[in-house]
C-alpha positions as CSV (number, residue, x, y, z in Angstrom):
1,X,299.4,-1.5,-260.2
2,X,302.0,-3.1,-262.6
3,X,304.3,-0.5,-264.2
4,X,303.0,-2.3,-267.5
5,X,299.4,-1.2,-267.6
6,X,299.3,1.1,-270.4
7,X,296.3,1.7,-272.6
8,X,295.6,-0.7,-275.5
9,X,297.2,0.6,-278.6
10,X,294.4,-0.6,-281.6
11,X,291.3,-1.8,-279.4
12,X,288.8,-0.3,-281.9
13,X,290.7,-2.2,-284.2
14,X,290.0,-5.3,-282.9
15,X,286.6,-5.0,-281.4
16,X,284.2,-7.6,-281.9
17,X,281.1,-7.1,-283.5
18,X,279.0,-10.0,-284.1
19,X,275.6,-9.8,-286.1
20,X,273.0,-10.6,-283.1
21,X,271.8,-14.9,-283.2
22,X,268.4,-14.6,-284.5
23,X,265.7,-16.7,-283.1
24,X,264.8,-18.7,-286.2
25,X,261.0,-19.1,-285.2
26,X,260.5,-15.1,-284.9
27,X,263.6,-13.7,-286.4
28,X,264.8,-11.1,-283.6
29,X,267.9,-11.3,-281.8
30,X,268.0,-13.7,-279.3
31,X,270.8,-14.4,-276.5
32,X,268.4,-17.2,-275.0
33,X,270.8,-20.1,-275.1
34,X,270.3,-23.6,-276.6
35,X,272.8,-25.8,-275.3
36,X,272.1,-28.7,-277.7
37,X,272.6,-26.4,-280.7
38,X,276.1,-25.3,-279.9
39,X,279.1,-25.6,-281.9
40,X,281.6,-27.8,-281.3
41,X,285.6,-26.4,-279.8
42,X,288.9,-27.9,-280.2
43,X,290.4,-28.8,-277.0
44,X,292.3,-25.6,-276.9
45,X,289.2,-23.7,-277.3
46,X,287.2,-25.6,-275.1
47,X,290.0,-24.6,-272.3
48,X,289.7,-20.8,-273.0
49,X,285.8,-20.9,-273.2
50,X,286.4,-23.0,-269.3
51,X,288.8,-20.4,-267.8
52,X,286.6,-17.5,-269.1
53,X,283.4,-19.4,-267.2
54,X,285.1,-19.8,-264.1
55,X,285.9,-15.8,-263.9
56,X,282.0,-15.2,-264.5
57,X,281.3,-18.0,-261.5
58,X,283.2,-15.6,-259.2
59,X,286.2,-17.7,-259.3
60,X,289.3,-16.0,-260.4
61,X,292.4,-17.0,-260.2
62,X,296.2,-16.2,-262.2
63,X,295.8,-19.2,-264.7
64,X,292.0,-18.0,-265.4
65,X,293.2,-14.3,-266.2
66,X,296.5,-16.1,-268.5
67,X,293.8,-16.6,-271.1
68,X,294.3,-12.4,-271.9
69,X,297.3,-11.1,-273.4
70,X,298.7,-8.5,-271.6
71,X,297.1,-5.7,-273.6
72,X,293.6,-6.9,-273.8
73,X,290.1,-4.8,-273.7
74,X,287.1,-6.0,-271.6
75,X,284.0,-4.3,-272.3
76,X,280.7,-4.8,-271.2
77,X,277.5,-2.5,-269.9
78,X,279.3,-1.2,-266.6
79,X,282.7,-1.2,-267.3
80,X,285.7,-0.5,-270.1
81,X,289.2,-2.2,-269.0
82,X,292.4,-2.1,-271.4
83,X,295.0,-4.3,-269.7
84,X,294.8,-7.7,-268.5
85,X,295.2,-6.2,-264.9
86,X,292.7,-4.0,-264.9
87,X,289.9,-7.0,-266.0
88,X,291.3,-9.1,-263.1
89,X,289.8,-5.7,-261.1
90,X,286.8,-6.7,-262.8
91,X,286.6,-10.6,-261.5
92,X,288.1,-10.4,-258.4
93,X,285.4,-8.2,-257.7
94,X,282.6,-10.2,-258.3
95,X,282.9,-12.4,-254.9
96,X,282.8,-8.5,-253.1
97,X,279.6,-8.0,-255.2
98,X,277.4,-11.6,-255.7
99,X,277.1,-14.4,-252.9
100,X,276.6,-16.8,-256.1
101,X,277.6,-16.2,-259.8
102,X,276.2,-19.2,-261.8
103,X,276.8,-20.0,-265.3
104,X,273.3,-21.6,-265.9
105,X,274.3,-22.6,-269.7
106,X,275.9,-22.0,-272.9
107,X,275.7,-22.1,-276.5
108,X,278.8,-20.9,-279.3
109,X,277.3,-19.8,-282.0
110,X,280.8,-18.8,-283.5
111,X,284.5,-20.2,-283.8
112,X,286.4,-19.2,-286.5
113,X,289.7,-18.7,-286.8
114,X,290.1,-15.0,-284.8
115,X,286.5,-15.3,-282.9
116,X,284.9,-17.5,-280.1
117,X,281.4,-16.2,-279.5
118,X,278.7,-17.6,-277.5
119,X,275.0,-17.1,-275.7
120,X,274.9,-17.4,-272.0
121,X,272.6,-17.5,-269.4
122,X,274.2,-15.6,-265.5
123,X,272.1,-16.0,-262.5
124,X,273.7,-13.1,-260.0
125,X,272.7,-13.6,-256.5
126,X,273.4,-10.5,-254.5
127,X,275.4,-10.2,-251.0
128,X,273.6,-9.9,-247.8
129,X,270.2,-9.4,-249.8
130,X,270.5,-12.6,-251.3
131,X,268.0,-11.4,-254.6
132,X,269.3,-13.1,-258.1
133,X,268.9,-11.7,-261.2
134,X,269.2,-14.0,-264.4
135,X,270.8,-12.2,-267.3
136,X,271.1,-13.5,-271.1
137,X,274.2,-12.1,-272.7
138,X,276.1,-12.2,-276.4
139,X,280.1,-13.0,-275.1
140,X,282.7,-12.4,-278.0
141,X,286.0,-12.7,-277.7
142,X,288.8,-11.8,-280.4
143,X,291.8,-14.1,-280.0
144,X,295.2,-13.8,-281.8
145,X,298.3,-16.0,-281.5
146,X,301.2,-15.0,-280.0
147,X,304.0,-16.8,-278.4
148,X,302.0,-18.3,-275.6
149,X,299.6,-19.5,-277.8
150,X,296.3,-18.2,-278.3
151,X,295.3,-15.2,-276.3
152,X,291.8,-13.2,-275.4
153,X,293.1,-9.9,-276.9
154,X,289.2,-8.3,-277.3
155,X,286.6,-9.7,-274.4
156,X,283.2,-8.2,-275.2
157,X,280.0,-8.8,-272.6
158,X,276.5,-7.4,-274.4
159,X,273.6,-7.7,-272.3
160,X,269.4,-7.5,-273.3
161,X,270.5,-7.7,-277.1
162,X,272.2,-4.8,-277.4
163,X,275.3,-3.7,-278.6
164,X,276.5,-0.1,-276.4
165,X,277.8,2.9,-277.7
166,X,281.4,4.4,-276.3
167,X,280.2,7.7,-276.1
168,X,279.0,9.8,-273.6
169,X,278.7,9.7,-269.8
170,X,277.8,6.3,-269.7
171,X,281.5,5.6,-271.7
172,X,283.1,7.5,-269.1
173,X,281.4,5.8,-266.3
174,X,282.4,2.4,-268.1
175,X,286.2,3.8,-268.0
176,X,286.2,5.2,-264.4
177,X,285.1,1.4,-263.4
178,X,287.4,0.4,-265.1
179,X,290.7,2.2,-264.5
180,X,289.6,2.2,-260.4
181,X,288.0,-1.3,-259.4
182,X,291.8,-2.6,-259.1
183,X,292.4,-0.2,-256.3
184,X,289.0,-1.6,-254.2
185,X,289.5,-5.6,-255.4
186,X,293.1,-5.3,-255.7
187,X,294.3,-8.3,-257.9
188,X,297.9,-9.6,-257.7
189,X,299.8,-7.5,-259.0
190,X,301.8,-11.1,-261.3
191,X,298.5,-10.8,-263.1
């Protein structure tokens, strides 16, 4: 592991926490995705929102994961990573995991200056069984500019409508994953 992984100084700082989309015909959160409703990105936008896709596709490579600053925080049901080396842990796993990650489609429902957020719709199709599991999720990201240009500093993943807690057994589970995939998927280390 890079000599440069250290923990993320001010994540709780910076941690996105969008109010849930609310279906307008029953008012209740809703991460069911409606392409045609979607916000439109600047081209710079549009190429983070791309390089972000193709890590959830199970496609991964070094110019994908130069969308996070070096200090970033990914954090989603299973796991808590807080440096861009340990989330490429976290992609270059999913080819070990899923036979087939497809982004089925998207909708942003926010881009402002500090925040691209949008709905999305996964189907995961397990190795060697070959079962697939579609899976609506809220994606956040926080973004700040630095001298790069814009960089994924906060990448959030909330799944069935629900924002988790960082408490508990389940938070050190989420850090265990995080801190340990690298040594199993075992990214380049110029990540």
């Amino acid at each position: 592991m890079p000599s440069t992984t250290t923990p993320h100084p001010t994540q709780r700082e910076i941690e996105p926490h969008p109010s849930p989309p609310q279906d307008p015909k029953t008012h209740k959160p809703s991460y069911a995705p409606n392409p045609s409703t979607s916000v439109p990105l600047s081209p710079t936008r549009q190429a983070i929102q791309t390089h972000i896709l193709n890590l959830y596709s199970g496609a991964a490579s070094e110019s994908d994961m130069a969308v996070y600053a070096e200090q970033a925080v990914y954090d989603d049901p299973l796991s808590y990573c807080d440096t861009r080396y340990k989330i490429a842990g976290q992609w270059y796993g999913i080819p070990n995991l899923f036979a087939r990650s497809e982004t089925l489609a998207t909708e942003v429902v926010v881009n402002s200056e500090d925040e691209l957020v949008w709905k999305q719709r996964q189907r995961y199709t397990l190795a060697g069984v070959h079962v697939s599991k579609t899976v609506d999720s809220l994606v956040s990201l926080r973004l700040e500019h630095q001298n790069a240009g814009e960089k994924v500093v906060y990448h959030k993943d909330m799944w069935d409508e629900e924002d988790y807690d960082h408490g508990g057994f389940g938070a050190w589970i989420k850090k265990v994953n995080g801190d340990l995939l690298t040594h199993i998927t075992k990214p380049p280390e110029s990540i």
